[in-house]
mmCIF file of the protein (N, C-alpha, C, O) and its ligand, coordinates in Angstrom:
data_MODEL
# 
_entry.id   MODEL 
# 
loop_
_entity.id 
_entity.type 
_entity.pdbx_number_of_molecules 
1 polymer     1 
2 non-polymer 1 
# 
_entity_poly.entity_id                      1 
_entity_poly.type                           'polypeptide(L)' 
_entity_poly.nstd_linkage                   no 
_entity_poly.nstd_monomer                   no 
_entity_poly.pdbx_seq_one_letter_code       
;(UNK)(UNK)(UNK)(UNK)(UNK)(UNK)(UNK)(UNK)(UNK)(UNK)(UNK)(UNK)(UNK)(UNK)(UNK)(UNK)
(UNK)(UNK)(UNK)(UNK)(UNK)(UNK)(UNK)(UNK)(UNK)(UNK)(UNK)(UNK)(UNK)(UNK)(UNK)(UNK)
(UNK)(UNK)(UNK)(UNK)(UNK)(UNK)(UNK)(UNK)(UNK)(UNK)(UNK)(UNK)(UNK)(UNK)(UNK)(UNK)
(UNK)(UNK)
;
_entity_poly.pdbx_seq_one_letter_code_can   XXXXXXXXXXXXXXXXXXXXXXXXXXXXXXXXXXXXXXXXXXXXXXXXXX 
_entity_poly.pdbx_strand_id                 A 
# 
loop_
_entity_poly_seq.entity_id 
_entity_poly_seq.num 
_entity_poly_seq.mon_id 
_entity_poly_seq.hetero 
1 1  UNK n 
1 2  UNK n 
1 3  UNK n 
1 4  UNK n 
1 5  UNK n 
1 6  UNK n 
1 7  UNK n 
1 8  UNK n 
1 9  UNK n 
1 10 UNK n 
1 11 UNK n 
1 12 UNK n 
1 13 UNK n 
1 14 UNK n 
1 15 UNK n 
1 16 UNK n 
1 17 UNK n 
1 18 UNK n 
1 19 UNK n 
1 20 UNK n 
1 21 UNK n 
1 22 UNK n 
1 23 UNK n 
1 24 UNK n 
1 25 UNK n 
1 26 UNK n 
1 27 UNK n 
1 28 UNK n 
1 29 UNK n 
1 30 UNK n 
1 31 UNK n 
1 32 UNK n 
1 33 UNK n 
1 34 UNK n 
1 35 UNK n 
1 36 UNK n 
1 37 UNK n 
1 38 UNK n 
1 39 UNK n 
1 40 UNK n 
1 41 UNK n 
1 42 UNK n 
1 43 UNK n 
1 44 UNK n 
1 45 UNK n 
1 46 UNK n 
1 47 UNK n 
1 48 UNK n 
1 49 UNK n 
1 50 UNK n 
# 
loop_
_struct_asym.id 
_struct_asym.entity_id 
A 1 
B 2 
# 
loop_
_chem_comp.id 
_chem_comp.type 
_chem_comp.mon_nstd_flag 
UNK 'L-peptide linking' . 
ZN  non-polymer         . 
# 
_pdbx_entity_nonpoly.entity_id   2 
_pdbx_entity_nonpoly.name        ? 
_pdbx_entity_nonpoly.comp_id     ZN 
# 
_pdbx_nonpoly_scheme.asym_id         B 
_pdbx_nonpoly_scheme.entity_id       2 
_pdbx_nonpoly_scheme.mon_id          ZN 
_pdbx_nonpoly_scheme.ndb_seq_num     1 
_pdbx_nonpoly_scheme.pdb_seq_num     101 
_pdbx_nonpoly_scheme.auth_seq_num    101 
_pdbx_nonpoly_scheme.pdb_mon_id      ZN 
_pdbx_nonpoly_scheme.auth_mon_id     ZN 
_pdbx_nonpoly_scheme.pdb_strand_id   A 
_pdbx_nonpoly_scheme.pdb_ins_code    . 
# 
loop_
_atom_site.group_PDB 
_atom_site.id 
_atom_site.type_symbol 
_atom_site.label_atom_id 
_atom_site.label_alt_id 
_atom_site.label_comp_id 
_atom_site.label_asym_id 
_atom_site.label_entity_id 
_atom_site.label_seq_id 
_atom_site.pdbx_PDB_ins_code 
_atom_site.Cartn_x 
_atom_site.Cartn_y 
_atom_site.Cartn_z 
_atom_site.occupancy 
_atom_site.B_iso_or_equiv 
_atom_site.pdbx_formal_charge 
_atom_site.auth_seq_id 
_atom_site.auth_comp_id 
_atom_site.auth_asym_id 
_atom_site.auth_atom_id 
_atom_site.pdbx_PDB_model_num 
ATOM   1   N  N  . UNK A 1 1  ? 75.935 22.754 -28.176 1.00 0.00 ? 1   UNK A N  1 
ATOM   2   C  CA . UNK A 1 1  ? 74.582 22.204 -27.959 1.00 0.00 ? 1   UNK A CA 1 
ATOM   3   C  C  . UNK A 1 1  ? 74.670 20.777 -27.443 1.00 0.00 ? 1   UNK A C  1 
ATOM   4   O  O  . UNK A 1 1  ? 75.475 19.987 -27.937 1.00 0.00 ? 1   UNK A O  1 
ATOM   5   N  N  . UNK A 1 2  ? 73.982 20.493 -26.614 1.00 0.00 ? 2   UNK A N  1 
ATOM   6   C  CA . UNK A 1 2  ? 73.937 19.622 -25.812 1.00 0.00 ? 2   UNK A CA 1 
ATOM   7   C  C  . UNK A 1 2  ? 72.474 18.535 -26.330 1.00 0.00 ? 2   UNK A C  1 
ATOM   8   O  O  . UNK A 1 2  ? 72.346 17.311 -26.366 1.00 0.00 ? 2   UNK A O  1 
ATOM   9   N  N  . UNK A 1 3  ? 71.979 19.141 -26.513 1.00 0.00 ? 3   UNK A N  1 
ATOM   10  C  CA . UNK A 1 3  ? 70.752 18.639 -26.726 1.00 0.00 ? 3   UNK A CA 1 
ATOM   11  C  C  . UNK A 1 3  ? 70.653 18.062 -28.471 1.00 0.00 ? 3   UNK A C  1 
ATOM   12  O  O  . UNK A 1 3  ? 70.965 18.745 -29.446 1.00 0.00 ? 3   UNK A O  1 
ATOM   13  N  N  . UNK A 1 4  ? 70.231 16.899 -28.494 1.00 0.00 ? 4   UNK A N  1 
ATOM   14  C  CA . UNK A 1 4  ? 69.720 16.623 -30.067 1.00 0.00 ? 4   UNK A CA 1 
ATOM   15  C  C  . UNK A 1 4  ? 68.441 16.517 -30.199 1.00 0.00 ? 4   UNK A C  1 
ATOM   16  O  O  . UNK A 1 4  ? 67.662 15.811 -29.558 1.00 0.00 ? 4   UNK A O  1 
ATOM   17  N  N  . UNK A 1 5  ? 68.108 17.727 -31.626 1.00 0.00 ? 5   UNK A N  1 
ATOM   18  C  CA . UNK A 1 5  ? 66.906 17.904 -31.558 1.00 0.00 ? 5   UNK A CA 1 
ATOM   19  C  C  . UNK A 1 5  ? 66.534 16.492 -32.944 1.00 0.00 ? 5   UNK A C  1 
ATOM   20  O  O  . UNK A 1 5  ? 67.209 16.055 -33.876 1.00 0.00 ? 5   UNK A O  1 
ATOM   21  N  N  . UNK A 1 6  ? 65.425 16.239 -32.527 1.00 0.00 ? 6   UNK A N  1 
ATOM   22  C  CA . UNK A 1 6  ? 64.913 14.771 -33.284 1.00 0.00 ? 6   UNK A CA 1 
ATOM   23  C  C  . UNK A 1 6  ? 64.583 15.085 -34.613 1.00 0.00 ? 6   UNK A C  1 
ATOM   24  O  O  . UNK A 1 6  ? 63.465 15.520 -34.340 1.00 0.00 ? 6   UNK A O  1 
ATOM   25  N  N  . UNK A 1 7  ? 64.655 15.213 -35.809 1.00 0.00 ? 7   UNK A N  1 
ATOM   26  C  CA . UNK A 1 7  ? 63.690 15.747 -37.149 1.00 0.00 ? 7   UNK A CA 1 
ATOM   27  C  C  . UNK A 1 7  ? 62.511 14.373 -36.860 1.00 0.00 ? 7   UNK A C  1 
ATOM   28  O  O  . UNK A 1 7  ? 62.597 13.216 -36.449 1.00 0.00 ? 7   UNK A O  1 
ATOM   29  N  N  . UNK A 1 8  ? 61.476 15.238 -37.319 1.00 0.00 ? 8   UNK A N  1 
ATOM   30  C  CA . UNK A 1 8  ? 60.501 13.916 -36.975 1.00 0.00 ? 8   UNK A CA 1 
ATOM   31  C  C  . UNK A 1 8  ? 60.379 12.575 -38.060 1.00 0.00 ? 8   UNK A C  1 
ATOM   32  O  O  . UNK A 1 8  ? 60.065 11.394 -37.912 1.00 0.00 ? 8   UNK A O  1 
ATOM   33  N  N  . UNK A 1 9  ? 60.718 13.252 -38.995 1.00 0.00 ? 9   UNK A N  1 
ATOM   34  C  CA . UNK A 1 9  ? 61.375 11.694 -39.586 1.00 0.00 ? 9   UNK A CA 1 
ATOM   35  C  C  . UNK A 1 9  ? 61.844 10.949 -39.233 1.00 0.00 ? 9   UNK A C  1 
ATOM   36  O  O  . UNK A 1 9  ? 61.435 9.811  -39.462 1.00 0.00 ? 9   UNK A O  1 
ATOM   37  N  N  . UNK A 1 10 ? 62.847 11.155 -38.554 1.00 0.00 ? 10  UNK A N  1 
ATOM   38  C  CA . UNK A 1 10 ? 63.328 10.679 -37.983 1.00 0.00 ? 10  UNK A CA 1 
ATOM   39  C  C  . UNK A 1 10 ? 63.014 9.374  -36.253 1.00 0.00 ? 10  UNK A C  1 
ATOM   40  O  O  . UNK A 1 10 ? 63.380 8.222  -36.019 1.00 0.00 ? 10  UNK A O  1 
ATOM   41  N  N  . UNK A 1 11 ? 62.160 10.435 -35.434 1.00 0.00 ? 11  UNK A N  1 
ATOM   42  C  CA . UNK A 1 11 ? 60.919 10.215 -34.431 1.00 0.00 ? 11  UNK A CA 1 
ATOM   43  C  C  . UNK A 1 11 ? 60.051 9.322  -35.298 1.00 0.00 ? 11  UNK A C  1 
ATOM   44  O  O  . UNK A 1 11 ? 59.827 8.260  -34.716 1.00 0.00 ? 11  UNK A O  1 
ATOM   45  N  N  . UNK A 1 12 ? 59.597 9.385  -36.264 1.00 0.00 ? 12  UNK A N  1 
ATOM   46  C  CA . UNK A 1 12 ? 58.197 8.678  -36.308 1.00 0.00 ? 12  UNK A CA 1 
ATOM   47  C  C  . UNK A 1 12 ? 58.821 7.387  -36.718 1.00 0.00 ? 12  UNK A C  1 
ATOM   48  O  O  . UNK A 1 12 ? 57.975 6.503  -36.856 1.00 0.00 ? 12  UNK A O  1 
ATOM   49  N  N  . UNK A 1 13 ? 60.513 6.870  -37.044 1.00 0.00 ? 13  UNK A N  1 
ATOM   50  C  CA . UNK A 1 13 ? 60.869 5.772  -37.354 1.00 0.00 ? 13  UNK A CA 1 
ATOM   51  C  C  . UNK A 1 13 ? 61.410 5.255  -36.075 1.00 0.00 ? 13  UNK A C  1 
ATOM   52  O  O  . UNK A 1 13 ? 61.326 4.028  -36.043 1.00 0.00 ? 13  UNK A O  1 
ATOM   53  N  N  . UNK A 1 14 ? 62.009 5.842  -34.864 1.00 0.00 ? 14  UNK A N  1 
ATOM   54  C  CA . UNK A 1 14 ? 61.894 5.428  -33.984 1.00 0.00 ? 14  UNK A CA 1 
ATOM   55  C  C  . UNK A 1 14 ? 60.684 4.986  -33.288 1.00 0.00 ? 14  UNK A C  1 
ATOM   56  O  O  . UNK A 1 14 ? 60.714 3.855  -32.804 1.00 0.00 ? 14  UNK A O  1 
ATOM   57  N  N  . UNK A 1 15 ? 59.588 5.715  -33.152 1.00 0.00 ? 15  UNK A N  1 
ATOM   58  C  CA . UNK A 1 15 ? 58.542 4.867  -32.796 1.00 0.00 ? 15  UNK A CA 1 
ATOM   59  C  C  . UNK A 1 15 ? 58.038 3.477  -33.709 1.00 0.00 ? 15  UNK A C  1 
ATOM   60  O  O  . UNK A 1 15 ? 57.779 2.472  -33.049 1.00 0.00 ? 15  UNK A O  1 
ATOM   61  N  N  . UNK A 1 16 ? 57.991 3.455  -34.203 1.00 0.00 ? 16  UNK A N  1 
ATOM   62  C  CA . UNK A 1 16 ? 57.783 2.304  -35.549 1.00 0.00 ? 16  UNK A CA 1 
ATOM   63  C  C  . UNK A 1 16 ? 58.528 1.428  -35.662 1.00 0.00 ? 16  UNK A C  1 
ATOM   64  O  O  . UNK A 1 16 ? 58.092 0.353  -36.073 1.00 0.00 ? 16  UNK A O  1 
ATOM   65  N  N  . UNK A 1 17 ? 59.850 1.564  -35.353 1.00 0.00 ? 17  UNK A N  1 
ATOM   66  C  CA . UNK A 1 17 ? 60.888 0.242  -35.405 1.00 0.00 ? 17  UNK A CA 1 
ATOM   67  C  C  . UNK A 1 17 ? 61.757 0.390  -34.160 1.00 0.00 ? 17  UNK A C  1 
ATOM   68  O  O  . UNK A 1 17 ? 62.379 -0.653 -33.956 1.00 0.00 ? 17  UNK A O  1 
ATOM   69  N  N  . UNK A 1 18 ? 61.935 1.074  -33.515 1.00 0.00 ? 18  UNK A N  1 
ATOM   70  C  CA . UNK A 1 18 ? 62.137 1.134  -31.789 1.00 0.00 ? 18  UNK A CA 1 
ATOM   71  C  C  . UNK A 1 18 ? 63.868 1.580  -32.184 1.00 0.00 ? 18  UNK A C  1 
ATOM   72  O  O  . UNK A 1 18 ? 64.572 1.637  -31.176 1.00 0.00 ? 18  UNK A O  1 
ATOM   73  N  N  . UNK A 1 19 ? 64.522 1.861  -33.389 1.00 0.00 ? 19  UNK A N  1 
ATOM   74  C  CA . UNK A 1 19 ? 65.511 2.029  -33.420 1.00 0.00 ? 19  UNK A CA 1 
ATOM   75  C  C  . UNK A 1 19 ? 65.896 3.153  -34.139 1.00 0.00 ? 19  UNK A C  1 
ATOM   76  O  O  . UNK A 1 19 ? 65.006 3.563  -34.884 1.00 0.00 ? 19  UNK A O  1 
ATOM   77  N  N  . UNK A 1 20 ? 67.315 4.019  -34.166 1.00 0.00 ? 20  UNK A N  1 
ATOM   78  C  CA . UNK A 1 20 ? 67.339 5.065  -35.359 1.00 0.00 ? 20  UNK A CA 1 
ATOM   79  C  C  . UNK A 1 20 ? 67.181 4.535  -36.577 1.00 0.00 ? 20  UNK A C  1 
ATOM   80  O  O  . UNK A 1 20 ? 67.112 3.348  -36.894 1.00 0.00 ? 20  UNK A O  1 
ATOM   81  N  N  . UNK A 1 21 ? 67.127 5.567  -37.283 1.00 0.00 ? 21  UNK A N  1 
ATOM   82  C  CA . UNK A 1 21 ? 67.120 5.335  -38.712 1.00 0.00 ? 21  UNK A CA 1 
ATOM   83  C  C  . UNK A 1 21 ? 68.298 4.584  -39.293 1.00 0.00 ? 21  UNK A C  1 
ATOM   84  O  O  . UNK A 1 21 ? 68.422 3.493  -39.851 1.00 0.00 ? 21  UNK A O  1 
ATOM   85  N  N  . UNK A 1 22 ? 69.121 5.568  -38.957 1.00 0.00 ? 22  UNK A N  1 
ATOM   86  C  CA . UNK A 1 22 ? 70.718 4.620  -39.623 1.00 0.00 ? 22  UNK A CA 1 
ATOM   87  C  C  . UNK A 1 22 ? 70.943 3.233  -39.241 1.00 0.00 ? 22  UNK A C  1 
ATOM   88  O  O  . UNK A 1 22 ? 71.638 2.530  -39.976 1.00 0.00 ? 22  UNK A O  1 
ATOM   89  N  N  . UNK A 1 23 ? 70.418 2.743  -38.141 1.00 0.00 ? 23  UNK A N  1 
ATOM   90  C  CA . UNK A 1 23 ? 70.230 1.715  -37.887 1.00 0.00 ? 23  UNK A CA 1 
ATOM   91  C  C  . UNK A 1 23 ? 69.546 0.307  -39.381 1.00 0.00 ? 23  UNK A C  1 
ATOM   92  O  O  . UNK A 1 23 ? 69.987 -0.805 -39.672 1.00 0.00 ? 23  UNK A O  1 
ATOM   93  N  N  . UNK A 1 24 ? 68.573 0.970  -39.849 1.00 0.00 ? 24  UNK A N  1 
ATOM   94  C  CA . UNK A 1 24 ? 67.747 0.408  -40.471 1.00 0.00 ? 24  UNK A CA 1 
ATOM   95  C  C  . UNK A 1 24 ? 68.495 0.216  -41.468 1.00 0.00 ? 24  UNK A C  1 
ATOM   96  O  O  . UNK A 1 24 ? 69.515 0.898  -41.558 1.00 0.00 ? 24  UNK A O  1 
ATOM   97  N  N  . UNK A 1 25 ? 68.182 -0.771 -42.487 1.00 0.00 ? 25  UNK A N  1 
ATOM   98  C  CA . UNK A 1 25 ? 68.754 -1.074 -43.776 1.00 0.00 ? 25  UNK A CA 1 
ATOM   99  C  C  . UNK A 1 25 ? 67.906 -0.500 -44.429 1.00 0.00 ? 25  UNK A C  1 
ATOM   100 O  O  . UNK A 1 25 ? 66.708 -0.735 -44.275 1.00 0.00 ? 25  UNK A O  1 
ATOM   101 N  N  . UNK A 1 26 ? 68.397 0.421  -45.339 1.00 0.00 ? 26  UNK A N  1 
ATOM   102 C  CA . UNK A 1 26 ? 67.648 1.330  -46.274 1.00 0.00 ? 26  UNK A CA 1 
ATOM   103 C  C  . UNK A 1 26 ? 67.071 0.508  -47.772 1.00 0.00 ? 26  UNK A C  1 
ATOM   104 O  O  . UNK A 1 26 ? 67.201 -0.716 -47.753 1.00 0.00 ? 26  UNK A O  1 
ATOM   105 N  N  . UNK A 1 27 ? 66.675 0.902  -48.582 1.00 0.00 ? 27  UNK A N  1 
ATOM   106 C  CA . UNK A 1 27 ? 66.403 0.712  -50.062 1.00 0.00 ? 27  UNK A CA 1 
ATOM   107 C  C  . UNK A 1 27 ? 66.230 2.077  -50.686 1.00 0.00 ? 27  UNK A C  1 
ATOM   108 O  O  . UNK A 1 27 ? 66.921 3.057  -50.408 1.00 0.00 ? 27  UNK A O  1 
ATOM   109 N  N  . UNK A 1 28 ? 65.188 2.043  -51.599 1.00 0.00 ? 28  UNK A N  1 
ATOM   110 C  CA . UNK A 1 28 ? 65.113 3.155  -52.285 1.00 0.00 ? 28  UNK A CA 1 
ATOM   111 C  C  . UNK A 1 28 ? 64.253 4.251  -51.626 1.00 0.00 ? 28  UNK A C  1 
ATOM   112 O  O  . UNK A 1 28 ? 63.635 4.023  -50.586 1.00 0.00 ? 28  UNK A O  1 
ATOM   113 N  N  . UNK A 1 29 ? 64.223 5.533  -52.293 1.00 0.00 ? 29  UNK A N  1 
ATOM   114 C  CA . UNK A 1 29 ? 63.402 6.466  -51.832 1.00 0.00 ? 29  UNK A CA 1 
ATOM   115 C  C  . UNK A 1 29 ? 62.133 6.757  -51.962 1.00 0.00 ? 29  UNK A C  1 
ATOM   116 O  O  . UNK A 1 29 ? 61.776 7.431  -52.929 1.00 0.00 ? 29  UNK A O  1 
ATOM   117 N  N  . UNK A 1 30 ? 61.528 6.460  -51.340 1.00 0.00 ? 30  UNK A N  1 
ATOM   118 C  CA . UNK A 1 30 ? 59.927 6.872  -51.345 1.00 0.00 ? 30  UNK A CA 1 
ATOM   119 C  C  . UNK A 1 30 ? 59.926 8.314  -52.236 1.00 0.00 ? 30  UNK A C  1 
ATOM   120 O  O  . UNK A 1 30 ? 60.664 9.288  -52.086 1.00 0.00 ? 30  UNK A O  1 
ATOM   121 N  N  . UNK A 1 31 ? 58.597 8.060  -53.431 1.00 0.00 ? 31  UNK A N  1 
ATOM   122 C  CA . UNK A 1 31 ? 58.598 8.812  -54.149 1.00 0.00 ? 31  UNK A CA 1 
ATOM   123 C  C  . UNK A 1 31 ? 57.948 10.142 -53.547 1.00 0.00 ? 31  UNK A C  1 
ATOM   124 O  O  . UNK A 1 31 ? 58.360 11.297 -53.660 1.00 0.00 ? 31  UNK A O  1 
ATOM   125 N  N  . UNK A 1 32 ? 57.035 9.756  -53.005 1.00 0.00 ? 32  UNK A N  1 
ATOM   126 C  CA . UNK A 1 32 ? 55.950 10.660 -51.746 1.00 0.00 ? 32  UNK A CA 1 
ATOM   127 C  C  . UNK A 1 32 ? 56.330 11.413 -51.063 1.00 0.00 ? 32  UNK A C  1 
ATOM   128 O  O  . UNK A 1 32 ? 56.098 12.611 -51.219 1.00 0.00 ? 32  UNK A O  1 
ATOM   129 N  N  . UNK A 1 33 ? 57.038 10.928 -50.091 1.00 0.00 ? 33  UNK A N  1 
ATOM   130 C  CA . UNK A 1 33 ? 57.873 11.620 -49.118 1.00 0.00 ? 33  UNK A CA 1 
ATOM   131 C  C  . UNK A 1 33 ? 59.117 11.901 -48.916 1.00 0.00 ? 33  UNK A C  1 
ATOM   132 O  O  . UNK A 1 33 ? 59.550 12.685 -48.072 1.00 0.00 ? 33  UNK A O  1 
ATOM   133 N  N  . UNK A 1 34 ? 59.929 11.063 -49.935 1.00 0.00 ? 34  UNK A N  1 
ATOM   134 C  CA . UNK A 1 34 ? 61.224 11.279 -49.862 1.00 0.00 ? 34  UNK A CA 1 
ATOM   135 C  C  . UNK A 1 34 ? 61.777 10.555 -48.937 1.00 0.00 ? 34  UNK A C  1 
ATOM   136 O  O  . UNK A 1 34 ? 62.985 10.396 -49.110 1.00 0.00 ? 34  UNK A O  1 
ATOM   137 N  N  . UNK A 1 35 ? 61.460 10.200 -48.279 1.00 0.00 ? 35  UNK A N  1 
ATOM   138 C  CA . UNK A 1 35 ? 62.186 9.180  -46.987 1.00 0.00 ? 35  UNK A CA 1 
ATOM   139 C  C  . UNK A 1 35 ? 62.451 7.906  -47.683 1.00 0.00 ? 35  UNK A C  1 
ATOM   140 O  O  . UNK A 1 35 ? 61.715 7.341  -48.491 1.00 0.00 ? 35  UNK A O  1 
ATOM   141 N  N  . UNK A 1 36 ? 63.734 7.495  -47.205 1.00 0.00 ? 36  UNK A N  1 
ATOM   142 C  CA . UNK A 1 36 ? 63.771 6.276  -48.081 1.00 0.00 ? 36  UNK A CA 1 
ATOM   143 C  C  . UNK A 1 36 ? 63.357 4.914  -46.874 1.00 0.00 ? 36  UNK A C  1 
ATOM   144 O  O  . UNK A 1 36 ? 63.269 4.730  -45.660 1.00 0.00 ? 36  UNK A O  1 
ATOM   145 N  N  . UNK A 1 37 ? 63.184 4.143  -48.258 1.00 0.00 ? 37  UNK A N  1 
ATOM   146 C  CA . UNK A 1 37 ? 62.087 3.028  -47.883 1.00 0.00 ? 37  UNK A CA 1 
ATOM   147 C  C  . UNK A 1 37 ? 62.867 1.587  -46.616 1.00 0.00 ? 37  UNK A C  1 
ATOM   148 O  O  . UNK A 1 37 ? 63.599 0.739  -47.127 1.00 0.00 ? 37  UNK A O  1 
ATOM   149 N  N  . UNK A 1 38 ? 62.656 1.543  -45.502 1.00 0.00 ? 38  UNK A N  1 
ATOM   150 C  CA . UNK A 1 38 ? 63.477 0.625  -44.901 1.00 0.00 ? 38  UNK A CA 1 
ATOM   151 C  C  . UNK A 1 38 ? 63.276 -0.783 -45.328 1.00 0.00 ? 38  UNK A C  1 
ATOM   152 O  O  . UNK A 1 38 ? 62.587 -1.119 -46.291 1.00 0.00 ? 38  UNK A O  1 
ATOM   153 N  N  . UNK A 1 39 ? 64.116 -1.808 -44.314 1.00 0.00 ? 39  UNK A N  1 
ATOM   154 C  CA . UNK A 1 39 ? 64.079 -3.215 -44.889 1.00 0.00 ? 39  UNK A CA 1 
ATOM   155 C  C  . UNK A 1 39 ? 62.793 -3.937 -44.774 1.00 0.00 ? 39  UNK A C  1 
ATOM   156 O  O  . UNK A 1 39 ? 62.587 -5.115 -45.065 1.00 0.00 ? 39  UNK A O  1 
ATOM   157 N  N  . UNK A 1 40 ? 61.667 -2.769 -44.149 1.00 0.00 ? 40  UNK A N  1 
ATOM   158 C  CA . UNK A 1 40 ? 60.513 -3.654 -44.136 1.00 0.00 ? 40  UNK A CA 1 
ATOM   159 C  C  . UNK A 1 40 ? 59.835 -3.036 -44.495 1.00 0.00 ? 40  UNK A C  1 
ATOM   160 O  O  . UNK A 1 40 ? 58.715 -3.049 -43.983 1.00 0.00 ? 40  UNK A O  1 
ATOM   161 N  N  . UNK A 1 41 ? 60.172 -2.006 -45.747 1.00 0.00 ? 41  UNK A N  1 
ATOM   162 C  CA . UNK A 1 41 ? 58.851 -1.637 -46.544 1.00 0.00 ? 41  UNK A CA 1 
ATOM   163 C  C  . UNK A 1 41 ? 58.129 -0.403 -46.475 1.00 0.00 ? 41  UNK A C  1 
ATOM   164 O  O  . UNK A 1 41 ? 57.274 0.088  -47.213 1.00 0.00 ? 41  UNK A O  1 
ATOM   165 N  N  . UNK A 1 42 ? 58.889 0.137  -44.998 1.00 0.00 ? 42  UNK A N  1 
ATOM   166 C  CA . UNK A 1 42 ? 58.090 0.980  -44.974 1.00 0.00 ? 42  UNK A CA 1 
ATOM   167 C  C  . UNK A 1 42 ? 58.219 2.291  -45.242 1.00 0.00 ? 42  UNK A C  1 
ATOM   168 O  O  . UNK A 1 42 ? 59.348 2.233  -45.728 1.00 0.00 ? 42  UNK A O  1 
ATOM   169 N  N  . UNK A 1 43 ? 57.917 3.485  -45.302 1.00 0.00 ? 43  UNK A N  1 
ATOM   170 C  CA . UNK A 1 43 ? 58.317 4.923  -45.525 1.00 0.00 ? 43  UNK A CA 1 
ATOM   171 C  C  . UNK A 1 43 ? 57.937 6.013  -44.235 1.00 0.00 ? 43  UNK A C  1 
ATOM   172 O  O  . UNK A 1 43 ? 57.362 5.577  -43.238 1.00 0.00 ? 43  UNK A O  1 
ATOM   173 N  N  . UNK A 1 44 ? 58.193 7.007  -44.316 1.00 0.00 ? 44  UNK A N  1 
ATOM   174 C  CA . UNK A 1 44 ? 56.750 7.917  -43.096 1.00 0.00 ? 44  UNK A CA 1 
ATOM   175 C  C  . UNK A 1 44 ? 56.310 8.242  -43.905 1.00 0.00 ? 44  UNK A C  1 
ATOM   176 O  O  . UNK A 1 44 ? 56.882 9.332  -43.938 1.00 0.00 ? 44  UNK A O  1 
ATOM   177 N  N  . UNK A 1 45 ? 55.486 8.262  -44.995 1.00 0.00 ? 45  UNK A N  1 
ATOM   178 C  CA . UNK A 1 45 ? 54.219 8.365  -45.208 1.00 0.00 ? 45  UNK A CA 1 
ATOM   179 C  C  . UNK A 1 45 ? 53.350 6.906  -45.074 1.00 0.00 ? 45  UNK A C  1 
ATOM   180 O  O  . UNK A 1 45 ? 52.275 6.914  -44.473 1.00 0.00 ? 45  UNK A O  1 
ATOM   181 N  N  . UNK A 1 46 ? 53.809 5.835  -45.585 1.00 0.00 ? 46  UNK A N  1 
ATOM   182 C  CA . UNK A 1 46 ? 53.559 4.513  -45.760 1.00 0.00 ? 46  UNK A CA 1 
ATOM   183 C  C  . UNK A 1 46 ? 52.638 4.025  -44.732 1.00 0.00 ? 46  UNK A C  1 
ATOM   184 O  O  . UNK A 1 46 ? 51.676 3.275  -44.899 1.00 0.00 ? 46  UNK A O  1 
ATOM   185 N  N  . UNK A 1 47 ? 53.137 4.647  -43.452 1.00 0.00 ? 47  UNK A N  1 
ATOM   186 C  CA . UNK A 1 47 ? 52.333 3.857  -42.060 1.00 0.00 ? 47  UNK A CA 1 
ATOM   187 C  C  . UNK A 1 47 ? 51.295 4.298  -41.738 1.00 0.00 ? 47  UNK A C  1 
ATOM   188 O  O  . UNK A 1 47 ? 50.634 3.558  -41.010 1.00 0.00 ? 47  UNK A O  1 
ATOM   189 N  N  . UNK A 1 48 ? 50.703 5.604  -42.095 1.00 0.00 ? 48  UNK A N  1 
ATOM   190 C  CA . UNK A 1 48 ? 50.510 6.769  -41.831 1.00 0.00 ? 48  UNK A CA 1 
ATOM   191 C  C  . UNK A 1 48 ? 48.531 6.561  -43.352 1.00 0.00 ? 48  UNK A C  1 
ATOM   192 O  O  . UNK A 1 48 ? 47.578 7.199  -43.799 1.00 0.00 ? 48  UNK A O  1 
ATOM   193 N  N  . UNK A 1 49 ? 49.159 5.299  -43.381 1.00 0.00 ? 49  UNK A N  1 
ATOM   194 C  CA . UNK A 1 49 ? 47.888 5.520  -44.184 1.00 0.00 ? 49  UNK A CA 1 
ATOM   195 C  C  . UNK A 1 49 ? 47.205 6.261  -45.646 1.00 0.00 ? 49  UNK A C  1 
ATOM   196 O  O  . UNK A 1 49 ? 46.055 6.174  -46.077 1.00 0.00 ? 49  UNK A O  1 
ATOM   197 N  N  . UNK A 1 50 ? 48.294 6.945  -46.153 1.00 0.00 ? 50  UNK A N  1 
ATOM   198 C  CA . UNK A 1 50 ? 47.974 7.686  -47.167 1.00 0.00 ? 50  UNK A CA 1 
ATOM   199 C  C  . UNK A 1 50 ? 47.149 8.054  -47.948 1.00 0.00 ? 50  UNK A C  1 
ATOM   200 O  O  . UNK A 1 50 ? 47.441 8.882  -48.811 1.00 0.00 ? 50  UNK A O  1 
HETATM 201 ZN ZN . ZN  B 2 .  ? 56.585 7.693  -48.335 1.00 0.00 2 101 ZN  A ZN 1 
# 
C-alpha cells in the first residue's frame, strides 16, 4: 500500500495545529474521547465544542 489512509484523529489535529500528531507533545488522555491531550490543551473533542 502506497497510500496512507489518515484516521481522522488524526486529520482533525492536523488541521488544528498544521502538524502530525506525534509531532505534538502529548499529556494525558482525554477522558471523553480518548485522544490524548496536546501541549496546548487541546483534545478532538475539546475544539469541537462539546
Ligand atoms: Zn476529548
Amino acid at each position: 500500500m502506497t497510500k496512507r489512509k489518515i484516521p481522522i484523529e488524526i486529520d482533525v489535529h492536523f488541521k488544528l495545529f498544521g502538524k502530525e500528531p506525534w509531532e505534538v507533545i502529548y499529556g494525558d488522555r482525554c477522558v471523553i474521547c480518548n485522544t490524548r491531550i496536546d501541549e496546548y490543551g487541546f483534545c478532538s473533542c475539546g475544539s469541537d465544542g462539546d
